[in-house]
N, C-alpha and C positions, 0 to 999 in steps of 0.2 A: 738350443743349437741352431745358427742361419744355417741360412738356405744352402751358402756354398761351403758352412761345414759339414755339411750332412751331404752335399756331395762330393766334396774331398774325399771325406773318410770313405763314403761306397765305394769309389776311384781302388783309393790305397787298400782298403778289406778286400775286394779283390785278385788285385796286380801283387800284393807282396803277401799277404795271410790270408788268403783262400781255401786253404784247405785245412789250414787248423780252424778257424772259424766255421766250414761245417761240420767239423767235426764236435763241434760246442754244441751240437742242437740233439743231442742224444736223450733230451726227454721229450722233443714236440714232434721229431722224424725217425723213422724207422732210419737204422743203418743200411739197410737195406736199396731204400732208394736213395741215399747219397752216392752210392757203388753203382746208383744207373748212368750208364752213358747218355742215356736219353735225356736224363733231366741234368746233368751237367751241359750235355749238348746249349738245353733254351738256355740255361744260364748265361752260357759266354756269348748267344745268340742276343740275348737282353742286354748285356753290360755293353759291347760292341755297337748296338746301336744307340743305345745311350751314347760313349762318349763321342761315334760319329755326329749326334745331334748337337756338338759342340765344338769339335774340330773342323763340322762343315763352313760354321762360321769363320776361321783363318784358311777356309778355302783349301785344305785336307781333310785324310779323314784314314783308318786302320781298316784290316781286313783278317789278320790273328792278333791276337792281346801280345802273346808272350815275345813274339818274331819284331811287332812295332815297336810296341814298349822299351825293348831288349837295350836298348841305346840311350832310354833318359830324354832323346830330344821331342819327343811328339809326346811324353808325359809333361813335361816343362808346357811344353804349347795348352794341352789341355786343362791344365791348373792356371794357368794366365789366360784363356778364356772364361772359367770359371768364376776364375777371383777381379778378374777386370785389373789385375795388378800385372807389374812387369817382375820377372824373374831374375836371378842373375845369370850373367850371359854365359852359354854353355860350351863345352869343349867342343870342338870341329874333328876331335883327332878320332880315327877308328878303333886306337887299341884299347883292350880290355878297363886298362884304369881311366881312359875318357871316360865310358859307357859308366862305369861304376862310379865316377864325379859327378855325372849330370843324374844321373837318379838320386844319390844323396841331396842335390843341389833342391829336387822335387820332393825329398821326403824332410827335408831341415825346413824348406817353406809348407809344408803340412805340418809341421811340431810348433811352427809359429803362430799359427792360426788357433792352437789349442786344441788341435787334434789327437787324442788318444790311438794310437794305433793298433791298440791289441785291442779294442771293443769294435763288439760288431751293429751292423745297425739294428738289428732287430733287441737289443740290449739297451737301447736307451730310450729317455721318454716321448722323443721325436717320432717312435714309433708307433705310442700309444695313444699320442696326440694325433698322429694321422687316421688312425682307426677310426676315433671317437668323432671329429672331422667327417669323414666317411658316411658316419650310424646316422649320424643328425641329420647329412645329405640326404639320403637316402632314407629317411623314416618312411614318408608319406605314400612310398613307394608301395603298389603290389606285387608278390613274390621276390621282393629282396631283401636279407635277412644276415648282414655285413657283421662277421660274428671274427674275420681274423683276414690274412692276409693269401690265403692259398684257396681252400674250394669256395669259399662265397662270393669267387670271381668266375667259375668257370662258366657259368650259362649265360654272359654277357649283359647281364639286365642292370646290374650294380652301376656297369660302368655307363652305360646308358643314361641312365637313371641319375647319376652326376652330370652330367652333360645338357639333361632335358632340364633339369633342375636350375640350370645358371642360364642355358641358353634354350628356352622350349620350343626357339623356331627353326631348331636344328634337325629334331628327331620327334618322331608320330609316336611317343612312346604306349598309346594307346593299341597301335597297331603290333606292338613286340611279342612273341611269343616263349613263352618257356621252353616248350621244346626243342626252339632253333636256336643251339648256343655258338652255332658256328656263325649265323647270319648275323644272330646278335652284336655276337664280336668283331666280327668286318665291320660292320657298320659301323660301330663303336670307334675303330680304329681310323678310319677313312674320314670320318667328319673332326676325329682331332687332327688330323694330319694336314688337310685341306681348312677346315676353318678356327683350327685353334695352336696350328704352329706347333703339335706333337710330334712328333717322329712315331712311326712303326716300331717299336720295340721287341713285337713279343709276336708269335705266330698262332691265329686261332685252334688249330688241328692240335699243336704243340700242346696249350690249357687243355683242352677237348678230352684229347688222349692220353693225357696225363692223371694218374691216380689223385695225385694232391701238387700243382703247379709250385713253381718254384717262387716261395715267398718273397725275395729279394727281388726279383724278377717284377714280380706285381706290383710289389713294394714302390720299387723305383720308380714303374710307371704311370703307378695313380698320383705319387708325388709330382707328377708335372700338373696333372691338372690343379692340383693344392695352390701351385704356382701362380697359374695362366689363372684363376678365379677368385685367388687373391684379393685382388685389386677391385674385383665388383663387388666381394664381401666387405669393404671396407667401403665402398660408395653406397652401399644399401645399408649400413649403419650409420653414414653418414646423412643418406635420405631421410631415413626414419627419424632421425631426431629431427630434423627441420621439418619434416610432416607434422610432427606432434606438437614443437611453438608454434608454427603456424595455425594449427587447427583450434589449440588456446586461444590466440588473436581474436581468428572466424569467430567463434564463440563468444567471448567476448567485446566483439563489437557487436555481433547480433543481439547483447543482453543489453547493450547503449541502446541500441535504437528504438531498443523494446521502451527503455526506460522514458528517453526523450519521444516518444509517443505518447506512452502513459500520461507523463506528464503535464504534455501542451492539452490532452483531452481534457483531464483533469483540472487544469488553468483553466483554459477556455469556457468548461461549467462554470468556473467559479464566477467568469468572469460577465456571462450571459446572465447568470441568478443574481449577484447585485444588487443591477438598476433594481430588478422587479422587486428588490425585497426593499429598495429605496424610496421605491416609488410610494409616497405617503397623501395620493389623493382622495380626499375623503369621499365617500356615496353618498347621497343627498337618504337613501331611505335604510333603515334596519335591513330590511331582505337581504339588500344588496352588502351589506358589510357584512351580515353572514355567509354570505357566501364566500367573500375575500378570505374568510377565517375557515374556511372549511376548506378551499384552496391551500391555504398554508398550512392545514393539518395534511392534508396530501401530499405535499410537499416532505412535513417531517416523513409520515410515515411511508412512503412510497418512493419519490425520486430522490430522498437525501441518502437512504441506506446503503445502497448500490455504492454509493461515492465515497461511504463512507468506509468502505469494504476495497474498494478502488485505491484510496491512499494509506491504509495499512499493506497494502499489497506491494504497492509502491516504495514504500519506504522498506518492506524486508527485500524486494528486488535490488535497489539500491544497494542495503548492507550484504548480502548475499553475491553483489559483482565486485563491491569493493575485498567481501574477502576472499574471492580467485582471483583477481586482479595481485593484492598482494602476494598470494600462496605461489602465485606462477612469477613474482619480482618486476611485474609491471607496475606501471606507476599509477595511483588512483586515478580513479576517473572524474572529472570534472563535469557535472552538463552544462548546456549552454545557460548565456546570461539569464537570470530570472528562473530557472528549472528547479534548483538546488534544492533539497528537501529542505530546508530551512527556510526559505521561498515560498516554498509550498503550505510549508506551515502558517508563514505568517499571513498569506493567502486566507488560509482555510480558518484561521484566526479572526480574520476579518469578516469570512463571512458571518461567521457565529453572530457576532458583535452586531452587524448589522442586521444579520435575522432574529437576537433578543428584542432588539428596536424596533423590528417590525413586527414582534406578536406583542408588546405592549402596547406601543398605536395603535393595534386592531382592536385589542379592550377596554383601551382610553375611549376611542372611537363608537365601541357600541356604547357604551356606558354616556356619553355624551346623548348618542340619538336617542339612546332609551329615555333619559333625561329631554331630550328635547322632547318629542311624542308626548310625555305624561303634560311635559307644560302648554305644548300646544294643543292637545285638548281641555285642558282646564280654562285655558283662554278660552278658547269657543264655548266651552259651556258658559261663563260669568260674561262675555259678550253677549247671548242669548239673550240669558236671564236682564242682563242690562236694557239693551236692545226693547225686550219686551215690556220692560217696565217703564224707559224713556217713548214708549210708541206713542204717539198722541199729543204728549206734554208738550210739544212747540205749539202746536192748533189750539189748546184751552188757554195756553196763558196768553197767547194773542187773542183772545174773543173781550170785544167789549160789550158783552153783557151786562153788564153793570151802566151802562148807558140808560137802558130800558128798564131797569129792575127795579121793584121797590125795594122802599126801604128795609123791609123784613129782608129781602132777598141778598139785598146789598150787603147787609151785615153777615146773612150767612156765606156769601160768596168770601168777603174777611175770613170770617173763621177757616171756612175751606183754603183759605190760601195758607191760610198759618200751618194746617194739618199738613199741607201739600209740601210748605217749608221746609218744617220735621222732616217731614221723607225725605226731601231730598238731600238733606244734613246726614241722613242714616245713610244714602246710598252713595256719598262721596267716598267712604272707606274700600268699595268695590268698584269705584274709578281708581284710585290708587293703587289697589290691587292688580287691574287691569293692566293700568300701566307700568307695573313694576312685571308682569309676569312676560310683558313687550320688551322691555328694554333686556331682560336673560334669555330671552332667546335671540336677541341679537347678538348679546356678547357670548352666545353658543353658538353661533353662527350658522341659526335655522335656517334652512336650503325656500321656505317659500317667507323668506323675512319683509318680503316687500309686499304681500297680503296682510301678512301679521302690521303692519305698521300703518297700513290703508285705514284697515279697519279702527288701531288704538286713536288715529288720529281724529276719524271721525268722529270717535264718540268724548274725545276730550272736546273737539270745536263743538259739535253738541251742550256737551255740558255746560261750554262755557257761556254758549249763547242761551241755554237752560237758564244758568242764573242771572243774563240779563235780563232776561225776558222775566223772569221771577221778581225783580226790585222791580223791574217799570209797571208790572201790574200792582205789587203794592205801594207805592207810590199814587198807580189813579183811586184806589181802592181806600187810602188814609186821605186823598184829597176830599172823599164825598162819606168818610166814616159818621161827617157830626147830622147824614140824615138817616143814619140806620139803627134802629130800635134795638131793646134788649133782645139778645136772639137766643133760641131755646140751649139752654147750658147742657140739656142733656145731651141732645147733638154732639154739643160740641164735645163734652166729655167722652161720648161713645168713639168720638173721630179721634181724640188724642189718644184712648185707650187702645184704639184699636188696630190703627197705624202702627206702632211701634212693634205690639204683639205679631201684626203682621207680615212685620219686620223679623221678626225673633222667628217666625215660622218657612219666612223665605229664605233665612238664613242656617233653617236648622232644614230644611230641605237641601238648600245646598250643601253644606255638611255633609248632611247622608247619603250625598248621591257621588261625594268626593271620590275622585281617582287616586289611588295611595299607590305608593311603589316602596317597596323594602326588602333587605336582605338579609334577617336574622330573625330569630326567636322572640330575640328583646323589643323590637321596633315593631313587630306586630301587638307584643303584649300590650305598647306601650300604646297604641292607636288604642286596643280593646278599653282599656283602662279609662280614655280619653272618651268611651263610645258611655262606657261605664258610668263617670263622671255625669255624662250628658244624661242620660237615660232618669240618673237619679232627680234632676229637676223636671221631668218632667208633671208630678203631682204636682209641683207650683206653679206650671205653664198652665195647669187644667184649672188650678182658681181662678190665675187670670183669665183665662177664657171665658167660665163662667162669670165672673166680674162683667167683664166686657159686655159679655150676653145677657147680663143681669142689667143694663141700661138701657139695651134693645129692648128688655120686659117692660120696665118702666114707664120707657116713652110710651108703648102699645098701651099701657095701663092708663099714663094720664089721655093720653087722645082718648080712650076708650071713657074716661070718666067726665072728661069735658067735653067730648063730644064735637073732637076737633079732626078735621079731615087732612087725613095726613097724603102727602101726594107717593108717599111710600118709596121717598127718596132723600137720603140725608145728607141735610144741603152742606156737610162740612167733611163729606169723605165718597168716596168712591165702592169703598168699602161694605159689604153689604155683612150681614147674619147669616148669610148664607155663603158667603167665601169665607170667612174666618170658620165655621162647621165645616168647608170642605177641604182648604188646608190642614182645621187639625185632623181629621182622616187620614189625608197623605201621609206628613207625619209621622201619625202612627202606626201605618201601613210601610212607610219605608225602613222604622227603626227593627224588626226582626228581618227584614233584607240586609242592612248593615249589618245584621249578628250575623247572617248564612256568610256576606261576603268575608267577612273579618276570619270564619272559624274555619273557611276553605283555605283563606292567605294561613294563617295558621298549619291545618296539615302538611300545605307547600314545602312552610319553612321547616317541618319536621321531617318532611321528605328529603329536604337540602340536606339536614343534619345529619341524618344516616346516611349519605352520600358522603360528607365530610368525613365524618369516623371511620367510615368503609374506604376509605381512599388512605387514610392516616394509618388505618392500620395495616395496612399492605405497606404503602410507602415507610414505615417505622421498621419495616422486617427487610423489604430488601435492599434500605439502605445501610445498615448495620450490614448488611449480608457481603453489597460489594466492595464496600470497605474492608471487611474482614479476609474475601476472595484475593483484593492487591496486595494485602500484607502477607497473606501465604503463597503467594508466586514470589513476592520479590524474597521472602525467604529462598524459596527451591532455588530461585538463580543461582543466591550464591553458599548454600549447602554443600558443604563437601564431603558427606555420605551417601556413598554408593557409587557408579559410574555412572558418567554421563549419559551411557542409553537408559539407565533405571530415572536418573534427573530427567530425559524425556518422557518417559514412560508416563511420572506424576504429571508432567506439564498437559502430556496428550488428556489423562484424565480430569485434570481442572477443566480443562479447553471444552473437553463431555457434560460436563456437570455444569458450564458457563450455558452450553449451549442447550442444556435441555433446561437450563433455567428461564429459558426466551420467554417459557408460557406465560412465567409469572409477572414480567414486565408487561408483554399483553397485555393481560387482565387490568394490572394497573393504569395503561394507558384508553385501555373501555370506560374505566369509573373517571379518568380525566374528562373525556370525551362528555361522558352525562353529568358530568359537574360543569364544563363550561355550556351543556346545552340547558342547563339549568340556571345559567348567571350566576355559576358559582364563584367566588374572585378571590376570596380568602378562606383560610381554615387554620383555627385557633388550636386543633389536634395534634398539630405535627411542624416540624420544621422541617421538613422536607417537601420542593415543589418538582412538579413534573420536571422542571426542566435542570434541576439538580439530579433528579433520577437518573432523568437521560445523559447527562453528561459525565458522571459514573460509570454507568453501561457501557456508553462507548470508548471512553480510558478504559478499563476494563476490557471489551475487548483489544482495543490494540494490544494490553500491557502483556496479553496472554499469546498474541499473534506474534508481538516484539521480542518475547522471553524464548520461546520455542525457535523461535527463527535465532538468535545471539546461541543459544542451545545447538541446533545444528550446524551456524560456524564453527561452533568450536572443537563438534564432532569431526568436521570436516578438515578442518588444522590439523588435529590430530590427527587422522587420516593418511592426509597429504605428506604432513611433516615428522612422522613419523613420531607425535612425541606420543609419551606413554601414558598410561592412565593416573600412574605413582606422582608422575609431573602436573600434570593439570592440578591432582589433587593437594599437589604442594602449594600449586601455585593460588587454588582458591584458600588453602589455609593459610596462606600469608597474609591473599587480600582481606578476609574478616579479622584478622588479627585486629589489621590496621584500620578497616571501617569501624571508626569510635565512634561514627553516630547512626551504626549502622541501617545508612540508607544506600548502599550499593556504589558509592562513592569516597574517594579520599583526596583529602587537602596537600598539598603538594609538600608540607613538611612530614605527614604520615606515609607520603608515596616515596621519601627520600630516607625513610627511618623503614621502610619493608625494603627496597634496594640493598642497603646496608646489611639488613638481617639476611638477606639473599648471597650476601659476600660478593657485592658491587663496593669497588671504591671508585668513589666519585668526587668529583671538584666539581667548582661553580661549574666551568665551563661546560664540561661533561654533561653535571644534569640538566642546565640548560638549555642544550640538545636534544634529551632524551625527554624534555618536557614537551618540545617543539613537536617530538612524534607522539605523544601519545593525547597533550592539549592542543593542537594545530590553531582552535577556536578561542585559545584565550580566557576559559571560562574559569578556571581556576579551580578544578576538579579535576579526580582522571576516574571514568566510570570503570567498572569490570570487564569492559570487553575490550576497550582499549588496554585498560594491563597485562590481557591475555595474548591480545595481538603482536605486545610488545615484545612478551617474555616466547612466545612464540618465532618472532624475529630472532631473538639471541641463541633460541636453541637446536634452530633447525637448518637442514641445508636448502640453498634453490638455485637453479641455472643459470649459466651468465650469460650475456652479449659475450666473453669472448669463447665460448662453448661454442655457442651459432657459430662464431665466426670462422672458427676451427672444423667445421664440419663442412661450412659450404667450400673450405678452402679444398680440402678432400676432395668434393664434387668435382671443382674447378683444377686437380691437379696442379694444385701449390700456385697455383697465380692470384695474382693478387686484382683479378678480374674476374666473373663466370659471362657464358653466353646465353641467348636464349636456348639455343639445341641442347645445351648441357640440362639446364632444368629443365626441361619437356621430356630428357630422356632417362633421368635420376629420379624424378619425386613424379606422383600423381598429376595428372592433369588440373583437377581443383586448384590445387596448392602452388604448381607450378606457375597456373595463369593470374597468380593472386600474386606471387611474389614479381612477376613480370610487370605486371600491374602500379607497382609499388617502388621498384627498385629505379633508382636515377643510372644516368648512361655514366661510364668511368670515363674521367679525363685526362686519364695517364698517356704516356707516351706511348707506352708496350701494349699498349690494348686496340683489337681490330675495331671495325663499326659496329655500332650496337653492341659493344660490351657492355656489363651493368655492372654497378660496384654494389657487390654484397656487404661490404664493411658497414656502409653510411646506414644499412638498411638495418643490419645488427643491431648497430647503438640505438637506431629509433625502434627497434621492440619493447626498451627497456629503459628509453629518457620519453621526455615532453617529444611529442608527435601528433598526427594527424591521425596513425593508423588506429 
């Protein structure tokens, strides 16, 4: 029933059925007090000032009902102020059938209007609505307790209590007291009269003194405030929803900003770490490239995991705004150029690539110095030994001794030269040596190459001038041969024996004092074997020796039997009986040193070896382990037994068990650590390397941080959109239907053969479109969450731009402009200064300064925009 049929009909229940109609209340009122003149009295006391609060508008007004009324014209007047309609024009004439035509003429425009005339107000639902109206008002209230329309008005607090409730800077309702219902009530009355344009209706003493006031009475005059508050109840419905887009927005930008934060931080590491893992300048010593390598194990294990924790985070923040971005029919969000998680990826893509590249160079790199070190000491040692052995040799073969010498001498000076020859023929193979262990560390690129090359050079020009100097003495020495007599053979036999032996001794000393470098079991055996080999000729090194020393006997013998004075120097060697006795010594003194070093290298490499196995066997269990971890998440994703919070519940428990599994990657990565501190490089145990581990581990954790998070959008869809647990589950039993190779994706003819089984008809065009939303990317796939989101799209409702539009139009009282004073004095402050903020000025004609057009503002919550 409107507002002016409900009071038409008070009007006419009244003025024509009055007294049948209280006669109708014979089960809520004693008959009793309908028989009181008293409360008939407020009755007509209430209606009278009611319709004067209507006829003062055409500038009259009644003083008895029945006397005014009596005539038809002042009831005509008060239904055309009512109805805001015009009447038909009424008779002027005094007699009885005027008065009786113009009242008809008022009761046929009340039958028009659909007014029942034999129902009273308290009979229809208008009444019931006002009540409940009332209760809601009035809940929050102390001591008011709106239970009907008679006594739960009389101690003044009810009405109050409406009043404070729409306008709280009217009345101290704090200050009111229960037991002043008269004060209550003035008050009450005065502040609608003066600030809300009620009329006085009703007289405080009248309720007060009144057993049970007269419901009609009340009735009528709480119905104005219903009126008069109306209008803010519909602008404070009207607030609230534009509070609650607006605070979605807030929200949602503040989740952007988050994001493009994260992200530039995020970029910017990446972009700082780079160069340094680019940077491929080698260290001149071992220390120092250990160190480089121990820096980049700090790296892994310290400043990378943060980050790496950082863009899993990222990327659920991302899918997490995208999906209240949609749920709320805003438009995805875009970040700025180069942000985009796919950016990010190929970012972090990059770096990988280029941080594998820089822990290979780091063990190219030691492997090289080590490699150089082993050569450059071996140089210096066979420089030494060269060095030591060329000391002298330029001084004797310039001496022309043989000038002065006899002919005995001459000829042994020959011989000695020939011995001298030999030798030097033996030690050209440790010139070549020399030089070839010069010329690999250059093309290693030894950091002190240019000592290394000082020295190779000298001892070639040496050499070379060695063997000049070697012909031109024999050259003077075959000039003057034809005066040198037979010279003692034994000599010369002892020189040629013993030269060469002493060759095989200086040779087999260097041998054993060799620096070896190796990395396996096999490459030590194989040295031992080689040590083995050697060891076994020794018995026939010791004939020769005695051989040798067996013509040292000799000669001691013939001198001793001819009686010939030896000068106890043989003139064909340098060589004595007693350096060939004291080399074989060393010798043999150094061949059980070679056994100690050999059987130490040995443990070593057996030390490696259980370090290998011990690493193989961890690594052979938790790689099968995280492998087998992603194939039972990506199950759960898309399982469709149980509910989704039971589907979190196992993901939250994988996520536990991921995570108390950290120890064991630890450990694994402690036996990396003493495998590389060992120059461990390979291991035949296992196909799996550390950096296979870890790149599992951390797919792994994403896949577990990505699943849970796609898990709680979906919770949250549901949520939001009200859809049911029965639908989701349909909807994941569609998706496995159609995942034919079930990897959590379908090919866009399996995605258009589940549509179908959905009772989707579709044409090219159609699916086309519906590819558009759910493969944006072109991949040719549509994963699980995009077919969730989609069938989520189709099932659910969400807000529009013209909802907003519709509301601020309320605000702004049907114009099709608002002001600033109207939103600072509708919505909150917050919200208020944010849509001020946002909104462009109207360039209507109709609109004052600074109007703002709410329209333009509407469609940018919900198209391409800045906000």
């Amino acid at each position: 029933m409107t507002a002016v049929e409900t009071q038409v009909s008070y009007s006419n229940s009244y003025t024509i059925q009055h007294e049948e109609a209280y006669m109708t209340q014979e089960d809520d009122w004693d008959r009793d007090l309908l028989l009181d003149p008293a409360w008939e009295k407020q009755q007509r006391k209430t209606f009278t000032a009611w319709c004067n609060s209507h006829l003062r508008k055409a500038g009259t007004q009644i003083e008895n009902i029945e006397e005014d009324f009596r005539n038809g014209l002042k009831l005509m007047l008060l239904l055309e102020v009512i109805s805001g309609e015009r009447l038909p024009k009424p008779d002027k004439g005094k007699m009885r059938f005027h008065k009786i035509a113009n009242v008809n003429k008022a009761l046929d425009f009340i039958c028009s209007k659909g007014v029942k005339l034999d129902i009273s107000v308290e009979e229809t639902s208008a009444k019931e609505g006002l009540l409940l109206w009332c209760q809601r008002k009035t809940a929050p209230y102390r001591n008011v307790n709106v239970q009907n329309f008679h006594i739960s008005w009389k101690d003044g607090l009810a009405l109050c209590a409406l009043i404070h409730r729409h306008r709280p800077d009217l009345i101290d309702y704090s200050k009111l007291r229960k037991d002043d219902p008269i004060g209550n009530l003035n008050t009450a009355f005065e502040v609608a009269e003066k600030f809300l344009d009620i009329p006085k209706m009703l007289d405080a003493e009248d309720i007060v003194n009144t057993p049970k006031p007269d419901e009609k009475a009340i009735m009528t005059y709480v119905s104005c405030f219903y009126h008069a508050f109306a209008g803010a109840e519909q602008a404070e419905t009207a607030a609230n929803r534009i509070c609650k887009v607006l605070a979605v927005n807030q929200e949602n930008e503040k989740l952007m900003e988050e994001y493009e934060k994260l992200a530039s931080e995020l970029l910017e590491w990446i972009r700082r770490t780079i160069p340094w893992l680019e940077n491929r300048v080698a260290e001149q010593t071992m220390r120092a490239m250990q160190q480089k390598l121990e820096d980049f194990r700090d790296y892994r294990r310290i400043h990378k995991p943060p980050r790496v924790q950082e863009k899993c985070q990222l990327e659920i923040n991302f899918n997490t705004l995208q999906t209240k971005l949609r749920l709320s029919n805003r438009p995805a969000f875009m970040p700025s150029e180069g942000k985009m998680v796919s950016d990010i990826a190929n970012a972090w893509k990059g770096l990988e690539g280029v941080e594998k590249g820089y822990e290979e160079w780091l063990l190219t790199e030691i492997r090289r110095l080590e490699r150089l070190d082993h050569l450059a000491e071996k140089f210096k040692q066979k420089c030494s030994m060269h060095e030591s052995w060329t000391g002298g040799k330029e001084e004797l073969l310039s001496q022309k001794d043989y000038e002065s010498a006899s002919l005995m001498e001459i000829r042994a000076l020959m011989r000695k030269h020939e011995a001298f020859e030999s030798d030097l023929a033996a030690h050209q193979d440790r010139v070549e040596q020399i030089a070839a262990i010069a010329q690999e560390l250059n093309e290693l690129d030894y950091h002190d190459a240019a000592t290394v090359n000082a020295r190779c050079q000298g001892i070639c020009d040496q050499w070379d001038n060695l063997g000049t100097l070697t012909q031109k003495r024999r050259d003077s020495l075959e000039r003057v041969e034809k005066l040198w007599e037979t010279i003692d053979q034994l000599y010369l036999e002892f020189a040629k024996r013993a030269a060469p032996f002493n060759n095989w001794m200086d040779g087999a000393m260097e041998d054993l004092q060799d620096m070896f470098i190796v990395h396996s079991i096999e490459e030590i055996q194989s040295l031992i074997t080689a040590h083995d080999q050697f060891k076994a000729t020794l018995p026939e090194a010791d004939k020769e020796r005695m051989a040798t020393m067996g013509i040292h006997n000799e000669i001691l013998k013939i001198a001793q039997t001819y009686g010939i004075k030896l000068s106890g120097i043989n003139p064909y060697t340098n060589l004595s009986p007693q350096d060939i006795s004291t080399k074989w010594d060393t010798v043999k003194h150094l061949v059980p040193l070679r056994d100690q070093m050999l059987q130490e290298e040995v443990a070593r490499q057996q030390a490696n070896e259980r370090l290998r196995r011990q690493f193989a066997a961890q690594a052979n269990i938790i790689g099968p382990w995280i492998q087998t971890k992603m194939e039972e998440i990506s199950h759960v994703s898309v399982d469709i037994a149980g509910s989704l919070e039971e589907q979190m519940n196992s993901l939250k428990q994988y996520e536990h068990n991921i995570i108390n599994y950290k120890s064991n990657m630890d450990k694994l990565e402690g036996d990396h650590q003493l495998s590389q501190e060992s120059l461990i490089f390979d291991n035949k145990h296992t196909n799996y390397t550390m950096e296979h581990v870890r790149v599992g581990w951390e797919q792994l954790l994403t896949t577990i941080a990505r699943t849970i998070n796609e898990v709680e959008n979906q919770i949250l869809t549901r949520d939001a959109k009200g859809i049911s647990q029965e639908q989701l589950n349909e909807f994941r039993a569609s998706f496995n239907h159609f995942d034919r190779k079930r990897n959590g994706m379908m090919d866009p003819d399996d995605f258009r053969a589940c549509l179908i089984s959905m009772g989707y008809d579709l044409g090219e065009v159609e699916f086309a479109r519906i590819m558009t939303l759910v493969d944006p990317n072109n991949t040719g796939v549509v994963t699980f969450q995009a077919f969730i989101d989609f069938m989520t799209r189709e099932t659910a409702e969400t807000d529009t731009a013209e909802q907003v539009m519709a509301s601020f139009k309320i605000l702004a009282s049907d114009k099709n402009y608002i002001t600033m004073d109207e939103l600072r004095r509708e919505l909150p402050p917050e919200q208020a200064e944010y849509c001020i903020s946002r909104m462009t000025r109207y360039i209507g004609a109709d609109g004052p300064s600074g109007a703002l057009d709410y329209i333009s503002f509407s469609s940018a919550l919900y198209g391409e925009s800045d906000l």
